[in-house]
Each structure stands twice: as structure tokens, then as C-alpha cells.
Biopython code that builds the backbone (N, CA, C, O; Angstrom):
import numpy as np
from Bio.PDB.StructureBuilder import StructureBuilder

atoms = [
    (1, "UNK", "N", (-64.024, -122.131, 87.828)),
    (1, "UNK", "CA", (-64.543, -123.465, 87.661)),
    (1, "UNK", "C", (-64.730, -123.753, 86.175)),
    (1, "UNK", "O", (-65.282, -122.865, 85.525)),
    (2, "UNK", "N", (-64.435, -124.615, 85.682)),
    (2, "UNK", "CA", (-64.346, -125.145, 84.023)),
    (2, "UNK", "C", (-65.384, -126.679, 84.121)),
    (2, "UNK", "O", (-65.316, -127.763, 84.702)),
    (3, "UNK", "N", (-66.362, -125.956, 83.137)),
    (3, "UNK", "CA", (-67.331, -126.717, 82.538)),
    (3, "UNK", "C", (-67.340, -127.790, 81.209)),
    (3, "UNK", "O", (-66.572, -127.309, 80.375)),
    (4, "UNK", "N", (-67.568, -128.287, 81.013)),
    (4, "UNK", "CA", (-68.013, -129.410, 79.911)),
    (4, "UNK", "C", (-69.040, -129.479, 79.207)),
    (4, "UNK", "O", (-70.154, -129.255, 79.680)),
    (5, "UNK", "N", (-68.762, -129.923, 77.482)),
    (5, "UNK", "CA", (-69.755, -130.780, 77.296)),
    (5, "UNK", "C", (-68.978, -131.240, 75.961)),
    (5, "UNK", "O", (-68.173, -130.463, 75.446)),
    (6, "UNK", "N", (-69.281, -132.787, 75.286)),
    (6, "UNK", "CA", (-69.330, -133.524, 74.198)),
    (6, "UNK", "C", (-69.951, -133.452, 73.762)),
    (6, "UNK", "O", (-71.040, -133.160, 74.256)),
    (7, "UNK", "N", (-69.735, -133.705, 72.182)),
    (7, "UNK", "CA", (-70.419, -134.036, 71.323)),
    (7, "UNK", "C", (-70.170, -135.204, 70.602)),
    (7, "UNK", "O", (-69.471, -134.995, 69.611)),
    (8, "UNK", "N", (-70.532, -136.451, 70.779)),
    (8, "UNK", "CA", (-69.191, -137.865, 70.730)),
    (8, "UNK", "C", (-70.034, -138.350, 69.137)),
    (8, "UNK", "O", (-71.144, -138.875, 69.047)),
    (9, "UNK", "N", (-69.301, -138.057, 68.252)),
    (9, "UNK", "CA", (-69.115, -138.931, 67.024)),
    (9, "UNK", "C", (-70.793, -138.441, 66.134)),
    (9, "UNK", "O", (-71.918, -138.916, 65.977)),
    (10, "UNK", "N", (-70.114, -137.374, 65.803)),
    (10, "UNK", "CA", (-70.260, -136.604, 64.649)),
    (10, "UNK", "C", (-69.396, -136.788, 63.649)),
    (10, "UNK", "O", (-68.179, -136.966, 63.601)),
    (11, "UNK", "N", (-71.000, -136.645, 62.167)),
    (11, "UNK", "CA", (-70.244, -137.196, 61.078)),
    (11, "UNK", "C", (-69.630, -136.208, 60.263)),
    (11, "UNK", "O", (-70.083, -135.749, 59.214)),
    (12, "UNK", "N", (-68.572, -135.920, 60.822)),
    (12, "UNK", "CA", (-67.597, -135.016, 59.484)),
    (12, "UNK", "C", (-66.710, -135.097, 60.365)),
    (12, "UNK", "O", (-66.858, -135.276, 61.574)),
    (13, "UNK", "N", (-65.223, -134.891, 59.424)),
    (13, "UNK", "CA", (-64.593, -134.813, 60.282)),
    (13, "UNK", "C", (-64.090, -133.657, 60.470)),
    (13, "UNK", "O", (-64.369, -132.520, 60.089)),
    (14, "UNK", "N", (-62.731, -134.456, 61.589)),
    (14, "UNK", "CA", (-62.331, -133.792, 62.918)),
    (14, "UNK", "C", (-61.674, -131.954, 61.868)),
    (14, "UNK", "O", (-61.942, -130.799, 62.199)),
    (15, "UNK", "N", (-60.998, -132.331, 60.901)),
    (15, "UNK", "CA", (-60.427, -131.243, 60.137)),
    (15, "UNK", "C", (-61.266, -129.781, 59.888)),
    (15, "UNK", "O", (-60.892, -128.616, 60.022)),
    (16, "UNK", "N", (-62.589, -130.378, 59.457)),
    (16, "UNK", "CA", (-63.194, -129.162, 58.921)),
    (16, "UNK", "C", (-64.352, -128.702, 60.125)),
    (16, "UNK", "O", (-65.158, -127.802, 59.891)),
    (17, "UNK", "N", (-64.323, -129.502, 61.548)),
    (17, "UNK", "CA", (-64.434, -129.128, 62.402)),
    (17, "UNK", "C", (-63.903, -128.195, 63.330)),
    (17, "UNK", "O", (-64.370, -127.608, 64.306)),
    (18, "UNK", "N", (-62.409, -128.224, 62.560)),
    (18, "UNK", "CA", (-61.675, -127.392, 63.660)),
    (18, "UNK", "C", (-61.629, -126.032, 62.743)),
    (18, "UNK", "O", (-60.883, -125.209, 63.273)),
    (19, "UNK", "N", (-62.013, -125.719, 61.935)),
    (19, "UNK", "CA", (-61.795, -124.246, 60.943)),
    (19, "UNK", "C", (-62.700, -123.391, 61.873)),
    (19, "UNK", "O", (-62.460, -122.199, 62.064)),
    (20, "UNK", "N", (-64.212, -124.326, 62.697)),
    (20, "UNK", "CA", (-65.231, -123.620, 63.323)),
    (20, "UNK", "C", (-64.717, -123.198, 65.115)),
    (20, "UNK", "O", (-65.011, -122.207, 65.783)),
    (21, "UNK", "N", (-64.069, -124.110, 65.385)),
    (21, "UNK", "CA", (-63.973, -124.168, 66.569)),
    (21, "UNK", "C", (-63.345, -123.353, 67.082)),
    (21, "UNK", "O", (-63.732, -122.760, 68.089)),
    (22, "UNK", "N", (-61.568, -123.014, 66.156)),
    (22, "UNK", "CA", (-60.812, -121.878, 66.171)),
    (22, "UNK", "C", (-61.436, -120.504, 66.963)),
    (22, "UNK", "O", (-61.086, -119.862, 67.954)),
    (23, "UNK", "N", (-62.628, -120.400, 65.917)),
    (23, "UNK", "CA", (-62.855, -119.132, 65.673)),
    (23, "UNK", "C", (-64.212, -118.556, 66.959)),
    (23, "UNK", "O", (-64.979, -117.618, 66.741)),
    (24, "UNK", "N", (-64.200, -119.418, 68.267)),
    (24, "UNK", "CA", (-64.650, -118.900, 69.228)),
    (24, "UNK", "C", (-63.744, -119.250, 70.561)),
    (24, "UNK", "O", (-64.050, -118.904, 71.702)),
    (25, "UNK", "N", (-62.639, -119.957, 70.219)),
    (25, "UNK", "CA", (-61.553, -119.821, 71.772)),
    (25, "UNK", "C", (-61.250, -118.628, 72.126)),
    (25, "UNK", "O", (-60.631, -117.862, 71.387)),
    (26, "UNK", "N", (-61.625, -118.350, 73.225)),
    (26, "UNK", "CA", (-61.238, -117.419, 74.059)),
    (26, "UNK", "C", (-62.325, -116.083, 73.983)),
    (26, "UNK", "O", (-62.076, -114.978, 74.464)),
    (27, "UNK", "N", (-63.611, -116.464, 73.249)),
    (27, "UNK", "CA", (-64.165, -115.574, 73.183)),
    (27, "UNK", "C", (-65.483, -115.573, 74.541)),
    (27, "UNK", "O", (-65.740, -116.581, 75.198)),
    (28, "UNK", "N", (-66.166, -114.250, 74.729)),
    (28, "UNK", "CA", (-67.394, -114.556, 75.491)),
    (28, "UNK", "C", (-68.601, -115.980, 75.152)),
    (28, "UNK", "O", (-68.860, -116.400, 74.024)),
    (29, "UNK", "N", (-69.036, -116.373, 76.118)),
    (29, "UNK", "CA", (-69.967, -117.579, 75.641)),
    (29, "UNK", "C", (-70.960, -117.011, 74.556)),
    (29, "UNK", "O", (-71.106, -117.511, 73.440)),
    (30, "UNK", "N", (-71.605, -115.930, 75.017)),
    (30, "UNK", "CA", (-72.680, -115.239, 74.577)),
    (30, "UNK", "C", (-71.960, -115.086, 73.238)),
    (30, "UNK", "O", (-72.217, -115.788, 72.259)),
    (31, "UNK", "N", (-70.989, -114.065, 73.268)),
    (31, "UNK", "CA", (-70.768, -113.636, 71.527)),
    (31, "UNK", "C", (-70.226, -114.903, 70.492)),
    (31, "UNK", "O", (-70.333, -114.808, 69.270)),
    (32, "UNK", "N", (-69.641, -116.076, 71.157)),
    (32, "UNK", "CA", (-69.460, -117.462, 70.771)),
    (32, "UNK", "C", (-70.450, -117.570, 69.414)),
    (32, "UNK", "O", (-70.290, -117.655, 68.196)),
    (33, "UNK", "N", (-71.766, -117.503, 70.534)),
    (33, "UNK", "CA", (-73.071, -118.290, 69.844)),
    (33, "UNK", "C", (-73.389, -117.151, 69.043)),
    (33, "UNK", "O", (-73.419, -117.456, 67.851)),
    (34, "UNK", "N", (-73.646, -115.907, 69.276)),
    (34, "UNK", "CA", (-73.138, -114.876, 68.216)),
    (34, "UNK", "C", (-72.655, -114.823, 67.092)),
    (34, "UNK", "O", (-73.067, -114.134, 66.159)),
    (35, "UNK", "N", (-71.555, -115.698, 67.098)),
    (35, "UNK", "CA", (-70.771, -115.429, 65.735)),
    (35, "UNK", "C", (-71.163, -116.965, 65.301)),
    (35, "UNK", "O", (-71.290, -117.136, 64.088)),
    (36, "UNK", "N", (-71.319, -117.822, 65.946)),
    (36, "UNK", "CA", (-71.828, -119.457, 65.515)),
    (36, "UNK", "C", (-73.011, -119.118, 64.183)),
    (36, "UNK", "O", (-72.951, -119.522, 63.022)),
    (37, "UNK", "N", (-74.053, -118.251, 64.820)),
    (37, "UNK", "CA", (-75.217, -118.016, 63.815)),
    (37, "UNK", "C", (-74.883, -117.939, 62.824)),
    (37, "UNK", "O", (-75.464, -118.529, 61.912)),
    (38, "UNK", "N", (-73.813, -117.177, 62.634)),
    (38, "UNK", "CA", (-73.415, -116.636, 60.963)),
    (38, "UNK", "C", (-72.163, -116.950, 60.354)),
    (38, "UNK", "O", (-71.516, -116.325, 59.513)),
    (39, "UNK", "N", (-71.869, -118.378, 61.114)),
    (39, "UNK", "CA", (-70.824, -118.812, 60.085)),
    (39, "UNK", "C", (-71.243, -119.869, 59.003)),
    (39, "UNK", "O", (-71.433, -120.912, 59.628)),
    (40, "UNK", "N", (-71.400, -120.013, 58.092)),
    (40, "UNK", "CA", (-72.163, -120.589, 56.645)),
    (40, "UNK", "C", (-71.398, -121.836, 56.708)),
    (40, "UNK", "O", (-70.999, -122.174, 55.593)),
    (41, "UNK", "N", (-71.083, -122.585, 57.606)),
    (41, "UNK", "CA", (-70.980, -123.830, 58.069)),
    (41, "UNK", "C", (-71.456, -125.383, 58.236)),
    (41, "UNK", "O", (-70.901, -125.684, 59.293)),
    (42, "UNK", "N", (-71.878, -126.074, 57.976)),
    (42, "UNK", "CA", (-72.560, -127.339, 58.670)),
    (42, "UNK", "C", (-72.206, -127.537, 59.999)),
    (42, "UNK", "O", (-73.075, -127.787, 60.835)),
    (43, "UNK", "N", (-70.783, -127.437, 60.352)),
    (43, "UNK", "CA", (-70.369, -127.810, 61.407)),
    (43, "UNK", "C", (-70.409, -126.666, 62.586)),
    (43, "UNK", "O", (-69.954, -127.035, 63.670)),
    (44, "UNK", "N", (-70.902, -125.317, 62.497)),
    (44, "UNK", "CA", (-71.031, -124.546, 63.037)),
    (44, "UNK", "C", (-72.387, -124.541, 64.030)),
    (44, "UNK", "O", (-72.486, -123.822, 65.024)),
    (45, "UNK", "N", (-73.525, -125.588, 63.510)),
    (45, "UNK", "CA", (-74.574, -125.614, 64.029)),
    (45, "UNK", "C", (-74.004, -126.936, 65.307)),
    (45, "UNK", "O", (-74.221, -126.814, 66.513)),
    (46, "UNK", "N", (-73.485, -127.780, 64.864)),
    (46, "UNK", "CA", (-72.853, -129.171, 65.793)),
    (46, "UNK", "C", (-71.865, -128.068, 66.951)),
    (46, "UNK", "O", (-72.217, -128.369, 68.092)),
    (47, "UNK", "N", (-71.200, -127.371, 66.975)),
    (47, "UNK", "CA", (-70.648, -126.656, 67.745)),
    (47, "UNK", "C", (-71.462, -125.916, 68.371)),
    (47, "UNK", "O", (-71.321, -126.032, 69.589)),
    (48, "UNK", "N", (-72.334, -125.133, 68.034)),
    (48, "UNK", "CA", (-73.190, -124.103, 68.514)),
    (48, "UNK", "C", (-74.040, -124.989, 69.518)),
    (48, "UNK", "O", (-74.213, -124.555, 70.657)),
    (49, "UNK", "N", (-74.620, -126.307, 69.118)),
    (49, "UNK", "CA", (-75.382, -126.869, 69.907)),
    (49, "UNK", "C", (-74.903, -127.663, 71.139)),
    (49, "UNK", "O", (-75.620, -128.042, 72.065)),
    (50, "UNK", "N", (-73.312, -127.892, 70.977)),
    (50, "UNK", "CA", (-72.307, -128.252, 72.236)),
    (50, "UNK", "C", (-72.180, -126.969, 73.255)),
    (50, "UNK", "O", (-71.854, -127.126, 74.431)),
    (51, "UNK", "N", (-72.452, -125.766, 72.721)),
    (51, "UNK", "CA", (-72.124, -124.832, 73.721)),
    (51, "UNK", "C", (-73.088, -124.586, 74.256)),
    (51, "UNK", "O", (-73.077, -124.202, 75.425)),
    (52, "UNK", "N", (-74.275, -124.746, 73.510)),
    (52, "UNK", "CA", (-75.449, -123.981, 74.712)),
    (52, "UNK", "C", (-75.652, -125.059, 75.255)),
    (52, "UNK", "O", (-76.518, -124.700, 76.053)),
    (53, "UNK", "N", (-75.452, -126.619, 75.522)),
    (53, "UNK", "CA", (-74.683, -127.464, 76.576)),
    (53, "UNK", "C", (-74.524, -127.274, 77.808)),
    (53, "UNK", "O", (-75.127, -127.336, 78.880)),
    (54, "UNK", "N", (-72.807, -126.834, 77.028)),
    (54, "UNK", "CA", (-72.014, -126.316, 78.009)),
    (54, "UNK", "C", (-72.387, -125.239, 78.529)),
    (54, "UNK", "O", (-71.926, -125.410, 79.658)),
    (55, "UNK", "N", (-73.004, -123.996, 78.567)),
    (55, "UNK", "CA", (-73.910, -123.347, 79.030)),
    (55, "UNK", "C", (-74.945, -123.758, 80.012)),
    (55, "UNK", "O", (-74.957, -123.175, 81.096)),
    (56, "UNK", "N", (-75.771, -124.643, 79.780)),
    (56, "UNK", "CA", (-76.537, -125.105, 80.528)),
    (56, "UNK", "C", (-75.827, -126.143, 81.673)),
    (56, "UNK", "O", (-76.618, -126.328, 82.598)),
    (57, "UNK", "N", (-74.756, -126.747, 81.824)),
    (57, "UNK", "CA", (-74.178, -127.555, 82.376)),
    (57, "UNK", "C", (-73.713, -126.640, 83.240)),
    (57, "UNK", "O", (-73.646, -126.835, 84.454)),
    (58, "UNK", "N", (-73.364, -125.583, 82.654)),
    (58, "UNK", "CA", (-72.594, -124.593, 84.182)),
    (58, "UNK", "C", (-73.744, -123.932, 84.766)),
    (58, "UNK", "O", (-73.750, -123.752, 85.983)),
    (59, "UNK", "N", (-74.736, -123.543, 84.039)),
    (59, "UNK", "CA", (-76.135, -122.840, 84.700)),
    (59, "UNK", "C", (-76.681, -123.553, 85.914)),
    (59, "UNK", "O", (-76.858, -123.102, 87.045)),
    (60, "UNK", "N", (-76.991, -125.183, 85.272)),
    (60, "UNK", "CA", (-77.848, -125.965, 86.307)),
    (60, "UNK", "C", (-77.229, -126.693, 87.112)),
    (60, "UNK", "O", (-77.883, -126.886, 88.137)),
    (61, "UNK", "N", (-76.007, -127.302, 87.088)),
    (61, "UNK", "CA", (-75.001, -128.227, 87.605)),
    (61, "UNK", "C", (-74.023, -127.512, 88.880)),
    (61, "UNK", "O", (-73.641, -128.080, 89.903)),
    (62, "UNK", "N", (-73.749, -126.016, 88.438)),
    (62, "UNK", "CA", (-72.668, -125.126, 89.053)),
    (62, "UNK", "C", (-73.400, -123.878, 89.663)),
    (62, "UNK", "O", (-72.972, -123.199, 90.596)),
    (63, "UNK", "N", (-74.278, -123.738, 89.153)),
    (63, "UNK", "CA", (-75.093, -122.451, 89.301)),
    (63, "UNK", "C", (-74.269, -121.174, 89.256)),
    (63, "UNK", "O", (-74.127, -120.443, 90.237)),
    (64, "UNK", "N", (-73.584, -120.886, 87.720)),
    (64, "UNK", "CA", (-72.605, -120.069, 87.234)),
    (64, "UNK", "C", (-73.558, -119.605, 86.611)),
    (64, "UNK", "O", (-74.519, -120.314, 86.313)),
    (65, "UNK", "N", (-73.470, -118.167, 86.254)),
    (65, "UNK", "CA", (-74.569, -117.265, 85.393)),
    (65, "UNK", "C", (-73.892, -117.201, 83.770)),
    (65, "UNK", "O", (-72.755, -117.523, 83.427)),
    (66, "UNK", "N", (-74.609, -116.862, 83.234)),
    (66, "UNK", "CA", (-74.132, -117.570, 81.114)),
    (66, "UNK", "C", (-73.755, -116.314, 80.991)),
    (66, "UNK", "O", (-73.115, -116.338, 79.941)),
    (67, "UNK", "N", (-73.733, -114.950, 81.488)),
    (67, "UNK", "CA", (-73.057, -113.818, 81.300)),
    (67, "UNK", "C", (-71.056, -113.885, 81.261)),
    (67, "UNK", "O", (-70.151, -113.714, 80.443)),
    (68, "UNK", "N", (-71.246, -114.277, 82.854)),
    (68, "UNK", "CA", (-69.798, -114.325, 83.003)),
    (68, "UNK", "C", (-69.229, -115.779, 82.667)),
    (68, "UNK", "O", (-68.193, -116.158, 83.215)),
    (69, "UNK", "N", (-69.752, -116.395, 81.978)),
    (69, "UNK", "CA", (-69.010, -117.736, 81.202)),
    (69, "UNK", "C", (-67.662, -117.126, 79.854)),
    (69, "UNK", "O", (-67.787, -116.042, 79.282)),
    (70, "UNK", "N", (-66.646, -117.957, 79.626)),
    (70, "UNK", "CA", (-65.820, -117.635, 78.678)),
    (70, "UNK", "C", (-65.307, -119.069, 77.962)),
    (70, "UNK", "O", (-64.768, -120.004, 78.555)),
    (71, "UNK", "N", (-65.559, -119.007, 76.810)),
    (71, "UNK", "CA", (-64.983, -120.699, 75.733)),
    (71, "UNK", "C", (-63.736, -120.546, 76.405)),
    (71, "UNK", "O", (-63.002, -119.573, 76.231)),
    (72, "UNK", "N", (-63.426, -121.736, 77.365)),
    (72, "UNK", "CA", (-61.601, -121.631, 77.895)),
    (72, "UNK", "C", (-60.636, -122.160, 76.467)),
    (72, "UNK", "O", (-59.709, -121.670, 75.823)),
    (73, "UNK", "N", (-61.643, -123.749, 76.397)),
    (73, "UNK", "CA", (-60.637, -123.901, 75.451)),
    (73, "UNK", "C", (-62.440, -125.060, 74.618)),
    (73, "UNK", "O", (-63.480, -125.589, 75.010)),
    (74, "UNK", "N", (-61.766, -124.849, 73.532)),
    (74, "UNK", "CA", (-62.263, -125.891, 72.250)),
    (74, "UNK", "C", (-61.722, -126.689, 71.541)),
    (74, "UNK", "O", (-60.620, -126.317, 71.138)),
    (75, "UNK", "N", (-62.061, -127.694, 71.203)),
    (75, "UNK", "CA", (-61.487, -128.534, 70.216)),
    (75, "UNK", "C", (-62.444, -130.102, 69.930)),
    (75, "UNK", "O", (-63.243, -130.773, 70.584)),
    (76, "UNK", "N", (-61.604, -130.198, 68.124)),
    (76, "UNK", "CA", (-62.157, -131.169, 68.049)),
    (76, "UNK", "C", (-61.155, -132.877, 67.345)),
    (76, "UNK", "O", (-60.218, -133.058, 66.567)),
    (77, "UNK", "N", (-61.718, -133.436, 67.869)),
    (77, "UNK", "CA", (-60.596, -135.074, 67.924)),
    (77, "UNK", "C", (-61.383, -135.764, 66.570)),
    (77, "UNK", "O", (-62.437, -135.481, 66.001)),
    (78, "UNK", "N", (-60.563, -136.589, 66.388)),
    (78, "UNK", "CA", (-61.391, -137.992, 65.376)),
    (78, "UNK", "C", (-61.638, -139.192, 66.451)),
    (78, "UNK", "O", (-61.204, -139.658, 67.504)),
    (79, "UNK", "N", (-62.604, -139.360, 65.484)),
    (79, "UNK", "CA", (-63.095, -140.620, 66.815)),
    (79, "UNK", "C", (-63.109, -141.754, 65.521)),
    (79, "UNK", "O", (-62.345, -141.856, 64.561)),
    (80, "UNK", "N", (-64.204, -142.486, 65.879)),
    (80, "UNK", "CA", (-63.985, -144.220, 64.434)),
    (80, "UNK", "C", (-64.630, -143.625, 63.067)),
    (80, "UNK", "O", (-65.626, -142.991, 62.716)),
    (81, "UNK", "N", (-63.738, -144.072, 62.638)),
    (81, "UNK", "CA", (-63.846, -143.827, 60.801)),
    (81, "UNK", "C", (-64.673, -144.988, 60.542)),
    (81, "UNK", "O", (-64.642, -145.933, 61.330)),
    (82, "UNK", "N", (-65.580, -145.010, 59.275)),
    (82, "UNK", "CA", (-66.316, -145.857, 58.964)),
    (82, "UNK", "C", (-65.424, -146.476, 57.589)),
    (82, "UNK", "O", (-65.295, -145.593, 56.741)),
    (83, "UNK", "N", (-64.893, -147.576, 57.258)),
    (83, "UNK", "CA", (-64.088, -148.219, 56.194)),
    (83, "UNK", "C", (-65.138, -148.934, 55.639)),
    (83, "UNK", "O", (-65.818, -149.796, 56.197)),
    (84, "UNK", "N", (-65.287, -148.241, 53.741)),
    (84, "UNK", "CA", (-65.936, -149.167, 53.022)),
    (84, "UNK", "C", (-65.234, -149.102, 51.176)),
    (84, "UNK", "O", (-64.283, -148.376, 50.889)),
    (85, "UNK", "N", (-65.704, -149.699, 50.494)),
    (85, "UNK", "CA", (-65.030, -149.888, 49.433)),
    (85, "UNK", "C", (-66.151, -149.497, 48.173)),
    (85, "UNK", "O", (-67.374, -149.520, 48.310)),
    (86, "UNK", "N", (-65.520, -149.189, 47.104)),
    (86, "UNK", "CA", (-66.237, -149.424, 45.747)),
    (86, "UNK", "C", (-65.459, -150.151, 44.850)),
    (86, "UNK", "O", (-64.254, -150.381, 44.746)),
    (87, "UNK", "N", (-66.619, -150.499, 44.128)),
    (87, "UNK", "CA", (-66.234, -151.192, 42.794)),
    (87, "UNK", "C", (-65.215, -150.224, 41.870)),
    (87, "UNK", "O", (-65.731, -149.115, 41.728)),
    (88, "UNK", "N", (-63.838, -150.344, 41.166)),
    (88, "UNK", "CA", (-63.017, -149.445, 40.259)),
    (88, "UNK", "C", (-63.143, -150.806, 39.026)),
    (88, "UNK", "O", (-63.435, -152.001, 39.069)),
    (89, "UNK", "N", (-62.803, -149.977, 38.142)),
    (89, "UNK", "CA", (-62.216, -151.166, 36.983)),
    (89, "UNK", "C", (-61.429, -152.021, 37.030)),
    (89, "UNK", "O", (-60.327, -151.979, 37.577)),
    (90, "UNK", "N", (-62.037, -153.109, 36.315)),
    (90, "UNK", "CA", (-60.922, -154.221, 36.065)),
    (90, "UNK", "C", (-60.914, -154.816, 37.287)),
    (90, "UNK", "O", (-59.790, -155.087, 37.707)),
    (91, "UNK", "N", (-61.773, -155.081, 37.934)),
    (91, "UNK", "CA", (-61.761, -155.956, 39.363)),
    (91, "UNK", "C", (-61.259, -155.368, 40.691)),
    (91, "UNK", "O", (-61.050, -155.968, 41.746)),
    (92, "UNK", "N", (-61.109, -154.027, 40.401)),
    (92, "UNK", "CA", (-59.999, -153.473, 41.862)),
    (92, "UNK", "C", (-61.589, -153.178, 42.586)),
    (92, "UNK", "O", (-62.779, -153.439, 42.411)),
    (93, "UNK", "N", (-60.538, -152.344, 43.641)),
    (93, "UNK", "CA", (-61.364, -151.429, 44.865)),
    (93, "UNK", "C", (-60.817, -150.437, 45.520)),
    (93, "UNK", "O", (-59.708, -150.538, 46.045)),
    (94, "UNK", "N", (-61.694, -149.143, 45.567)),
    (94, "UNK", "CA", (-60.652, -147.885, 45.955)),
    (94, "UNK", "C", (-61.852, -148.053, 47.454)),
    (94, "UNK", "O", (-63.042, -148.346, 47.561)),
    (95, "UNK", "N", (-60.780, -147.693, 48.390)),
    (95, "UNK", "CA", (-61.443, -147.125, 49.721)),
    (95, "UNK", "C", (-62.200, -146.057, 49.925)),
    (95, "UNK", "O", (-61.838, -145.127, 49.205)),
    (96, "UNK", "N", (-63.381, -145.725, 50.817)),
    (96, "UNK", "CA", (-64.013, -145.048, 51.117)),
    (96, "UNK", "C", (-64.003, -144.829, 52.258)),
    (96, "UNK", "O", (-64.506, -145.785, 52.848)),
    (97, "UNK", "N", (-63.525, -143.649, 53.274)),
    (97, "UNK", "CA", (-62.982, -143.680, 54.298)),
    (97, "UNK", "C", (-64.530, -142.364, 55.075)),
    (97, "UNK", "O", (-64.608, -141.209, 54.655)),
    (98, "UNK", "N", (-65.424, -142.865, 56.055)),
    (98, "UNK", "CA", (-66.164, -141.781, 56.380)),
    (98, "UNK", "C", (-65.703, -141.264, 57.744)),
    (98, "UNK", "O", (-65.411, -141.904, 58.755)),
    (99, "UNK", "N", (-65.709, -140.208, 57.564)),
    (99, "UNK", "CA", (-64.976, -140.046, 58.992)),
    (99, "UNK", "C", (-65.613, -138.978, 60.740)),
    (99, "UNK", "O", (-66.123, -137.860, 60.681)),
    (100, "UNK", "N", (-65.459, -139.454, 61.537)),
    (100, "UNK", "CA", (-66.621, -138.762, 62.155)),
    (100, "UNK", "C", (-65.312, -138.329, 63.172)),
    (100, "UNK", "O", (-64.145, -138.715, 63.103)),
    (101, "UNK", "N", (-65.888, -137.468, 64.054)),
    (101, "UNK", "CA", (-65.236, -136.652, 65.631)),
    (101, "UNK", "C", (-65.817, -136.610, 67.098)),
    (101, "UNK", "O", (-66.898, -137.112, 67.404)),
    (102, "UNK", "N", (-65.038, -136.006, 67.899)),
    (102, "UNK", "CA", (-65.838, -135.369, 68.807)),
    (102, "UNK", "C", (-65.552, -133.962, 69.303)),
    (102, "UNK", "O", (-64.420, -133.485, 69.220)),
    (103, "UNK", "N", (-66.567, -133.307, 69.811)),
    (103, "UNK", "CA", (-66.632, -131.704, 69.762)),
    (103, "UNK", "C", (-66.444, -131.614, 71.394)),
    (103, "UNK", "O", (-67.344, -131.904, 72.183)),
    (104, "UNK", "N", (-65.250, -131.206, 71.741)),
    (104, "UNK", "CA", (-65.228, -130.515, 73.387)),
    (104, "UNK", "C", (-65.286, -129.484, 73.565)),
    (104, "UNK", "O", (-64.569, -128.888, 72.761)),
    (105, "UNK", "N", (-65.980, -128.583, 74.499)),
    (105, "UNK", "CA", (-65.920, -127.415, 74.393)),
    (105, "UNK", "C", (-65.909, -127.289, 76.278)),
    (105, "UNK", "O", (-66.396, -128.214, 76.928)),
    (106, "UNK", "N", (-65.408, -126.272, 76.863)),
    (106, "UNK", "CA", (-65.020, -126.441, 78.155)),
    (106, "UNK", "C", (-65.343, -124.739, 78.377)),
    (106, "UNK", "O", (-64.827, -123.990, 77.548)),
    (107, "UNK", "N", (-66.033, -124.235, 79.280)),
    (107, "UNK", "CA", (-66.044, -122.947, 79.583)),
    (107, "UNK", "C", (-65.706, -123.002, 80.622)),
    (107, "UNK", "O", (-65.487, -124.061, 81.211)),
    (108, "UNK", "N", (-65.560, -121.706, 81.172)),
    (108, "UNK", "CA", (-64.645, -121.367, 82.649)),
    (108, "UNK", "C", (-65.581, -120.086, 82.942)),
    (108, "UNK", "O", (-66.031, -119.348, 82.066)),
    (109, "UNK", "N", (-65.815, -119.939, 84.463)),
    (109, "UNK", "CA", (-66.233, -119.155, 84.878)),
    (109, "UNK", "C", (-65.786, -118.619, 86.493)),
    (109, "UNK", "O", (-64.690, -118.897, 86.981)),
    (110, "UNK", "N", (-66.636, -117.966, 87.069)),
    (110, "UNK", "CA", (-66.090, -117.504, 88.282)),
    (110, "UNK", "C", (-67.445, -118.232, 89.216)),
    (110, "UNK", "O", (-68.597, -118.178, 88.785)),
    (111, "UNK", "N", (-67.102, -118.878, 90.495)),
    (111, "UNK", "CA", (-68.676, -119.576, 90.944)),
    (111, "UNK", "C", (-69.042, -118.106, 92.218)),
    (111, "UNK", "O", (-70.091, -118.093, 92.861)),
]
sb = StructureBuilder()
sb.init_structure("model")
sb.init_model(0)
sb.init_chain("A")
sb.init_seg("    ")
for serial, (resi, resn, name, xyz) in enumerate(atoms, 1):
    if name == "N":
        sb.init_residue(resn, " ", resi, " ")
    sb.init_atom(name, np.array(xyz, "f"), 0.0, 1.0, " ", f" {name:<3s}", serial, name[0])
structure = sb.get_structure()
């Protein structure tokens, strides 16, 4: 059975989201959040807090135990960019592009 959870439109983006996300597919849930603690990240805490989520979504929803849970799959999307401008010389304007995501994280277990 494969579980869920979002994290819809978080501000950083989708790019330096995915350097974190990589690095718990396919691993145990438990050692996931394990290695989440100690990656020197910003975006590692926004992930970490989607999984114990998804953790809890299969605990209370499925009544799957957080032992035998496994990250099936992870990933993260761009969602709406925020478009704004500054003042440059001589009358121009350079873009300012902020860009936010969303964090899926899906575990799989046995019910």
C-alpha cells in the first residue's frame, strides 16, 4: 500500500530541493529521517517534516507500522514563481524571479 503526503509551495526552489530528496529514495523511513537530521540543508528540514507526514498518514489512516515503511519514491516539482522587478540604471529593469515547489514523498508498505 503507498502512502502520501505534500508539501504545496515552499519557498525555494524545486532544484535545490531535489539535491535533498535524492538522497533518501529507496531508503528505510526511519533511517530517511536519520540522515534528514544531518544534512546542513534548509531544505532538508521541509522534507524531513513531509515524511514524518507521510509516516503518520500510513500509521493513522492505514494502520501500517513506521518500522516496515520504505521512501518508494520522492520528489520535488515547481509550483508559481513569484515575478518582480528592480530598479537597474538608466531607466531599465532586471527581473526577480522567486521561486517556490512542492515536496511529494510517497512510502510503501506491507498492510
Amino acid at each position: 500500500m503507498e502512502v502520501e503526503a505534500t508539501y504545496k509551495n515552499f519557498r525555494m526552489s524545486a532544484q535545490k530541493v531535489r539535491e535533498v530528496v535524492r538522497q533518501i529514495q529507496g531508503l528505510n523511513a526511519q533511517q530517511a529521517l536519520a540522515v534528514l537530521q544531518f544534512v546542513p540543508r534548509k531544505s532538508a528540514r521541509a522534507v524531513a517534516q513531509t515524511l514524518k507526514s507521510a509516516i503518520a498518514n500510513a500509521e493513522n489512516n492505514h494502520q501500517l507500522k513506521p518500522e516496515s515503511l520504505v521512501v518508494h519514491r520522492a520528489f520535488a516539482q515547481t509550483a508559481v514563481s513569484f515575478k518582480r522587478f528592480i530598479p537597474k540604471a538608466r531607466g531599465s529593469a532586471g527581473p526577480i524571479i522567486k521561486r517556490s515547489c512542492h515536496i511529494k514523498i510517497i512510502v510503501s508498505g506491507k498492510a
